[in-house]
C-alpha positions as CSV (number, residue, x, y, z in Angstrom):
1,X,46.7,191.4,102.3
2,X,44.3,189.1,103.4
3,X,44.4,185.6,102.2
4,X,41.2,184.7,99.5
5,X,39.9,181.6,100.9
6,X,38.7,179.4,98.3
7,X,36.2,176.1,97.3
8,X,37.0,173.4,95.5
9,X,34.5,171.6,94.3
10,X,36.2,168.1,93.2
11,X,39.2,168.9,94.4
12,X,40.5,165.3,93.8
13,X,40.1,165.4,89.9
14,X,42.6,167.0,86.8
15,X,41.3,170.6,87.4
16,X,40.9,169.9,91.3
17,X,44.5,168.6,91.8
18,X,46.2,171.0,89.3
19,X,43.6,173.8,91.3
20,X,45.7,173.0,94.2
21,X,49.2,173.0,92.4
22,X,48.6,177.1,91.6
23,X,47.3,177.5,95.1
24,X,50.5,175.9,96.9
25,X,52.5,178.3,94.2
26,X,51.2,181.4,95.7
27,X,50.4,180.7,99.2
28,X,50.7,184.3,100.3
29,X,47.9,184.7,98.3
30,X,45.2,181.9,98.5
31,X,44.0,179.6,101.2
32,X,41.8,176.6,100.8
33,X,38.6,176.6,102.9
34,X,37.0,173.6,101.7
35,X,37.7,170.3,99.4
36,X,35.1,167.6,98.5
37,X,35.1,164.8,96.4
38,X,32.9,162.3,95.0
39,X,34.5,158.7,96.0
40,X,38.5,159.3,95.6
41,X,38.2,159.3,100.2
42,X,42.5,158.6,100.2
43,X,43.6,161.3,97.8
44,X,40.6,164.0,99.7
45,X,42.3,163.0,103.2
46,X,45.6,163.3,101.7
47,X,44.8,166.4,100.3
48,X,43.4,168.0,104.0
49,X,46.4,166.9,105.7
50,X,48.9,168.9,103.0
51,X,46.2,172.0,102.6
52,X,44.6,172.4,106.1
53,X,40.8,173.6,105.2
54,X,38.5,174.3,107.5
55,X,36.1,171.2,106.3
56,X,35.9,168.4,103.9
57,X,33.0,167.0,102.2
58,X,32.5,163.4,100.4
59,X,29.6,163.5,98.5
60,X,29.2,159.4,98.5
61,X,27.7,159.0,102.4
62,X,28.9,155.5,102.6
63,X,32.7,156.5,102.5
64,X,31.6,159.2,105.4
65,X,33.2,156.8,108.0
66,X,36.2,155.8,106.4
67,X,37.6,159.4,105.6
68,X,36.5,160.8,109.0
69,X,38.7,157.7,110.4
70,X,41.4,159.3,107.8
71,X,40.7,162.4,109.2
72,X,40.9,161.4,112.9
73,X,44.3,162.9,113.5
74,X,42.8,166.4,112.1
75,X,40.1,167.0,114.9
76,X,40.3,170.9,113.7
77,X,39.2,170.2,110.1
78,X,35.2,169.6,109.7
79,X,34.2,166.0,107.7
80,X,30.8,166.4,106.3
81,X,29.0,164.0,103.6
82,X,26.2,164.3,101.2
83,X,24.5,166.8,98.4
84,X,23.2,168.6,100.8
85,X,26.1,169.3,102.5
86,X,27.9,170.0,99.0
87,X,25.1,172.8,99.0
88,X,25.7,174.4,102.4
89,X,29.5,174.1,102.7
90,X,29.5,177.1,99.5
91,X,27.6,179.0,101.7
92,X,30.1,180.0,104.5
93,X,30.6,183.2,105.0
94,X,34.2,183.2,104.7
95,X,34.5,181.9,101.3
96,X,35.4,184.4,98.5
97,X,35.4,181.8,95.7
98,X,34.4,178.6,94.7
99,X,36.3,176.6,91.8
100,X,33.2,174.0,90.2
101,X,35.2,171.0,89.0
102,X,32.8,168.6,90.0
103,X,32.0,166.4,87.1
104,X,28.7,166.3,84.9
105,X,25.2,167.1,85.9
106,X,25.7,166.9,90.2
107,X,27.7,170.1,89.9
108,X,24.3,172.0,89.3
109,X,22.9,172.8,92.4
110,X,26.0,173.1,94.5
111,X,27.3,176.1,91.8
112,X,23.4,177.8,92.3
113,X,23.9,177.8,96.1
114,X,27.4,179.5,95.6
115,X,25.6,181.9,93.3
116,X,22.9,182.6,95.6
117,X,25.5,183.2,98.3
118,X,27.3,185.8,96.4
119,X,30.6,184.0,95.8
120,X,33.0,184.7,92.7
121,X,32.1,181.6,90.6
122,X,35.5,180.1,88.6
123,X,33.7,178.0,86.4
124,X,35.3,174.3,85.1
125,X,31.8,172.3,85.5
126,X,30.9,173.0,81.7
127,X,27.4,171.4,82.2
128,X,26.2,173.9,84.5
129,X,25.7,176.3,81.7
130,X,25.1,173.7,79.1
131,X,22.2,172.5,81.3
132,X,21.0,175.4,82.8
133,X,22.6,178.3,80.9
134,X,19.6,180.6,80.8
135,X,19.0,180.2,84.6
136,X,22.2,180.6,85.6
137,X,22.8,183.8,84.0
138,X,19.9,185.5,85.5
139,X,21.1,184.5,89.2
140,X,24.4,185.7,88.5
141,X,23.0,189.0,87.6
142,X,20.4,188.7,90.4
143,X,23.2,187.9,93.0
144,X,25.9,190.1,91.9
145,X,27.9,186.7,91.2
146,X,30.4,187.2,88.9
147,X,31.5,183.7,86.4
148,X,34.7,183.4,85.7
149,X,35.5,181.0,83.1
150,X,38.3,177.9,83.6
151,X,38.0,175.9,80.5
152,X,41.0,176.4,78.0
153,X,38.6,177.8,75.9
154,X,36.9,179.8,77.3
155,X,39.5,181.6,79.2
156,X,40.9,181.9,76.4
157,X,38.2,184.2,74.6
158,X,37.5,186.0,78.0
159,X,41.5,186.9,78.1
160,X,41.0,188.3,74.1
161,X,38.1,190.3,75.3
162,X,39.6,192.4,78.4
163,X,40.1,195.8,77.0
164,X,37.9,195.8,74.2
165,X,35.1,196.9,77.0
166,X,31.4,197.0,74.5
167,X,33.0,196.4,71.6
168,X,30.8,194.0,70.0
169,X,31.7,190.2,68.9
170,X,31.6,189.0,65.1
171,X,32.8,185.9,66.0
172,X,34.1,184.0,68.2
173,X,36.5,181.0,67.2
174,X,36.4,178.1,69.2
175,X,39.7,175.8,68.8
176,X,39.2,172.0,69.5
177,X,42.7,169.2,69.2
178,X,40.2,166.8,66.7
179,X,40.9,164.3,69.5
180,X,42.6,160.9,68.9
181,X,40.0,160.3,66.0
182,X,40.7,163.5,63.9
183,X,42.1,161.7,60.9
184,X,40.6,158.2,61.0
185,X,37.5,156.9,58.7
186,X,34.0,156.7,59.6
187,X,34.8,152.2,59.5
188,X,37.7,152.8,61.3
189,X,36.3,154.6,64.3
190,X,33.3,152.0,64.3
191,X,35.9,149.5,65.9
192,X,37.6,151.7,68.2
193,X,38.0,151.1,71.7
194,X,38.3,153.0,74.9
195,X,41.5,152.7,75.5
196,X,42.1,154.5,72.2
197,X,40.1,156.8,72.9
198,X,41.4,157.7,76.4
199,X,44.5,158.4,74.5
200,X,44.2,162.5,73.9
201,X,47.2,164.3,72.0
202,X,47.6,167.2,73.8
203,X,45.7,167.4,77.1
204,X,45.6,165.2,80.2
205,X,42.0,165.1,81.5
206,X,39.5,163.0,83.5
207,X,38.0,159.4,81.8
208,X,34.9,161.6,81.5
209,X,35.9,164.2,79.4
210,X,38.4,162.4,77.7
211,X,35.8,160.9,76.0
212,X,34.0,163.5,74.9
213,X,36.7,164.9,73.2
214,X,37.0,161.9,71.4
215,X,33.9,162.2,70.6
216,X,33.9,165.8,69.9
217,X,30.3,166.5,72.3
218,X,33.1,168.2,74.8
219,X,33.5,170.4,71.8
220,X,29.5,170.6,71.5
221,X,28.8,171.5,75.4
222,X,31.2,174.5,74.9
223,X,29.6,176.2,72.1
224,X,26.8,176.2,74.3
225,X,28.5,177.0,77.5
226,X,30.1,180.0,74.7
227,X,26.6,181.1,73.8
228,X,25.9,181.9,77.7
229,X,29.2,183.2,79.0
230,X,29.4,185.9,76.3
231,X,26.1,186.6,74.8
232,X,26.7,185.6,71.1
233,X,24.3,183.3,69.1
234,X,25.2,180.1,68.0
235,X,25.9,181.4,64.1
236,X,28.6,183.5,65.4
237,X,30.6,180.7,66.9
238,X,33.0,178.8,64.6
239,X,34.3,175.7,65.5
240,X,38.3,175.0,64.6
241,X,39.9,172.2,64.8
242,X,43.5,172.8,65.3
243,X,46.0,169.5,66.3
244,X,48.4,171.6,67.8
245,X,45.7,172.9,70.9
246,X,48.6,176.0,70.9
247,X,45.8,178.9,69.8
248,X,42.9,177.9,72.7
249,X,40.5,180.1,70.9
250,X,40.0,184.0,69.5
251,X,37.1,186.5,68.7
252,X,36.9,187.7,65.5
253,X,36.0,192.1,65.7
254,X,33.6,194.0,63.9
255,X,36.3,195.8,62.1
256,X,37.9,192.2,61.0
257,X,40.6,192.2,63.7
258,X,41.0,189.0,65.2
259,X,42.5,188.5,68.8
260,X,43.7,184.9,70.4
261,X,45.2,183.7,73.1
262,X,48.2,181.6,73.0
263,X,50.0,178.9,75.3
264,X,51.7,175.5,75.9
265,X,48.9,173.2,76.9
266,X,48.7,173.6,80.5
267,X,45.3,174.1,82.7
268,X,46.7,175.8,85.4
269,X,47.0,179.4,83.5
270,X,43.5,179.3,83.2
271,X,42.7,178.3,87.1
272,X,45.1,180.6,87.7
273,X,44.0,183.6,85.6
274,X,40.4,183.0,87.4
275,X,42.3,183.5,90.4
276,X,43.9,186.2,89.7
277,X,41.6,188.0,87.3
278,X,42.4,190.9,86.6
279,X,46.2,190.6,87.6
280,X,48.7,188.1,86.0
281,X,50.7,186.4,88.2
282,X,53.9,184.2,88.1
283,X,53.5,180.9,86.9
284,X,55.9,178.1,86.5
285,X,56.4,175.8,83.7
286,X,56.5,175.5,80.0
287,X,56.8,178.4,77.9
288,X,56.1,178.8,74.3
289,X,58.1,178.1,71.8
290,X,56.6,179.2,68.1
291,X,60.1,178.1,66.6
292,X,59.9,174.7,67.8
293,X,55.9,174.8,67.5
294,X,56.8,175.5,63.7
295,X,53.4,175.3,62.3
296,X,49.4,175.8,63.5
297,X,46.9,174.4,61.4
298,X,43.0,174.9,61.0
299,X,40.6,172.8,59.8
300,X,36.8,172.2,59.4
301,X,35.3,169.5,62.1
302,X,33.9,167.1,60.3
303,X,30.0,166.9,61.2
304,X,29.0,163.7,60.0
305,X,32.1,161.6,61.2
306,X,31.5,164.0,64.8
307,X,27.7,164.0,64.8
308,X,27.7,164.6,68.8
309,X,29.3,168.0,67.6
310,X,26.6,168.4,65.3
311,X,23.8,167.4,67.7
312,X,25.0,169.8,70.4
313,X,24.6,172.8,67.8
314,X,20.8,171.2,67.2
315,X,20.0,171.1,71.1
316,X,21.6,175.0,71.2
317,X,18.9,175.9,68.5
318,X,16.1,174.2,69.9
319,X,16.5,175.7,73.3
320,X,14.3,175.1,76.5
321,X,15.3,171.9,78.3
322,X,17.0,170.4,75.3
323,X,20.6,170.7,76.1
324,X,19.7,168.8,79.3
325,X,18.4,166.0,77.6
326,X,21.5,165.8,75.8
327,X,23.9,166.3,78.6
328,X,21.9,163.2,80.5
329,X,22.0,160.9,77.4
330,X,26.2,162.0,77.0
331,X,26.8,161.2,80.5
332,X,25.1,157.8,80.2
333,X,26.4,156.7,77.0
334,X,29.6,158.1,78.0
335,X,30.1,155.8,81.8
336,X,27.9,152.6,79.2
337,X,31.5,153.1,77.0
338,X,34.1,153.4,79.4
339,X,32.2,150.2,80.8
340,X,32.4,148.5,77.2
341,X,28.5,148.3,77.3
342,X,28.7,150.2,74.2
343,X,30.7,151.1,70.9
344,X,32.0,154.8,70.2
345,X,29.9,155.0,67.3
346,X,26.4,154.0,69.3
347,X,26.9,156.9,71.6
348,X,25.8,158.8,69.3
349,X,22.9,156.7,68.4
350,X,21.6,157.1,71.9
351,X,21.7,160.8,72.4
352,X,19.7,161.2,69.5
353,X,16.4,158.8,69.8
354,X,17.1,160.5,73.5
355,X,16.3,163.5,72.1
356,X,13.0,162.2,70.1
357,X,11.5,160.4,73.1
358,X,12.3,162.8,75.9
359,X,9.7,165.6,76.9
360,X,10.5,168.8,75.5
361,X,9.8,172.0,77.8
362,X,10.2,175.5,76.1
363,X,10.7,177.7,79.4
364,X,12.0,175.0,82.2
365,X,12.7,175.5,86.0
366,X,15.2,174.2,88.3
367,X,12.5,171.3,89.1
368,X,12.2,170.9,85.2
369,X,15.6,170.7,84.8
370,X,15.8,168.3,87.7
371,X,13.2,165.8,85.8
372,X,14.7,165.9,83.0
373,X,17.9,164.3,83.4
374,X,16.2,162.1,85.4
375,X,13.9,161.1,82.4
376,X,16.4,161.1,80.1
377,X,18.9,159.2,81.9
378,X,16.0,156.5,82.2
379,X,15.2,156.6,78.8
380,X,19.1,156.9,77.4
381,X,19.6,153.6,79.7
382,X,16.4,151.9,78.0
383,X,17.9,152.3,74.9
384,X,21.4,151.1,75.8
């Protein structure tokens, strides 16, 4: 059988490097083509010399030099730098997929080049389809493109939906772990700092998204992201917070039945499952346990202490070019507070006069979409 060869877009990150742990597992199956990376030059070179892809890209040019002197050894393997070549190394012909793990609002155009090249899309950049959810899902259809989803979550409903072919969704249930700040005060969380809130209870992620669990916006971006992948409103998607992060999410039938997916936490069954879609393969590691898990509780998020929550659910109604603007404002206030040039609390404050001072455009374009964060990046820094 002929190896898939397969993109990974920041392959030097949590979903990158664990990406690459699922890939070594089944080597008779999967091949890496191509690895890039924003800044993290070391680990990427490490990386090529252990996985052998045809080419490498580091999208910060000014580390070009140093990794292609890394790379010097390797005269087979390619050592490109830049956006654009972020956008044209998804494009080879011999790529069959292409795992988006890039972080934030850059993984945009390099996922609408792989679309518009026909590749299977295994999607972990979450602001893709927050940004650009509307767009996206007409290329896929356009291009023949199919999106597999990688969050928890989302895998997670997609795996509780094969089978049930057009049977339509009541409801889909969207599980969040409440974060390190679940059961603290609105005073208490004023003071917090980053370091407690780099300190998840279940999962181990990126600074980035770290924080917006804390935060609960990470929570926010996937009812949207939800909204796209599986053509349900935003009334029919309940939010759960459940500590345990043991159920990572369920639809709720027509008929009443309900169907989850269950697992240790562990974000290699979901890269994998992408992989592998529609066959389940072999997977080391943890199993569950529900006698030693003992208990799984549900609770309501709380949408005044976790108003990001509450403001992605707004920008989801609104539509248009709104969920940009909130993804630009998250991902400035978000770097301003790992950089203690703001509190937890004022992250929130930002995204929201972001919001009311930012130009709101019903039916945007890729260019619209493009502004946008820019102006709302500008505006969200303004502010701070």
């Amino acid at each position: 059988m002929k190896k898939r060869q397969i993109a990974i877009l920041g392959s030097t990150g949590s979903i990158g490097t664990q990406a690459l742990q699922v890939i070594e597992e089944h080597q008779d199956l999967y091949e890496v083509y191509c690895l890039t990376a924003n800044n993290k030059v070391q680990l990427l070179a490490e990386q090529a010399h252990r996985f052998n892809p045809a080419a490498v890209v580091i999208a910060n040019e000014q580390r070009y030099d140093e990794l292609k002197a890394l790379l010097s050894d390797r005269p087979d393997i390619k050592v490109y730098a830049g956006a654009r070549a972020l956008n044209e190394i998804v494009e080879a012909d011999p790529i069959d997929m292409v795992l988006t793990a890039m972080v934030g609002f850059a993984g945009l155009e390099p996922t609408i080049h792989a679309i518009r090249a026909h590749k299977t899309i295994c999607l972990a950049n979450k602001e893709t389809l927050v940004v650009a959810g509307e767009l996206i899902c007409r290329l896929a259809v356009e291009n023949r493109a199919a999106i597999l989803p990688v969050d928890s979550e989302h895998s997670a409903i997609f795996q509780s939906l094969v089978g049930e072919d057009q049977n339509p969704i009541d409801k889909i249930l969207l599980t969040a772990s409440g974060g390190p700040f679940r059961t603290k005060t609105m005073e208490e969380i004023a003071h917090v700092t980053k370091a407690d809130a780099l300190r998840h209870p279940t999962w181990d992620m990126g600074a980035k998204i770290t924080i917006d669990s804390a935060s609960m916006m990470n929570k926010g971006f996937e009812v949207i992201e939800a909204k796209w992948l599986f053509g349900v409103e935003a009334s029919q998607i309940q939010v759960l917070v459940h500590p345990q992060s043991i159920v990572h999410s369920a639809v709720q039938f027509l008929d009443g039945s309900v169907k989850a997916q269950l697992g240790v936490p562990d974000m290699r069954l979901p890269i994998q499952y992408a992989f592998s879609f529609p066959q389940r393969l072999p997977l080391s590691g943890e199993r569950l346990d529900l006698f030693r898990a003992q208990k799984l509780e549900f609770f309501e998020p709380d949408l005044k202490k976790f108003r990001c929550l509450a403001m992605a659910y707004e920008a989801l109604a609104r539509g248009g070019n709104m969920p940009c603007i909130v993804n630009a404002a998250n991902e400035v206030v978000n770097r301003a507070f790992l950089e203690d040039r703001c509190r937890f609390l004022q992250m929130g404050d930002v995204i929201a006069e972001t919001m009311q001072r930012a130009t709101f455009i019903a039916k945007p374009t890729l260019d619209d979409y493009l502004q946008t964060d820019t102006e709302a990046r500008r505006i969200a820094n303004q502010l701070l």
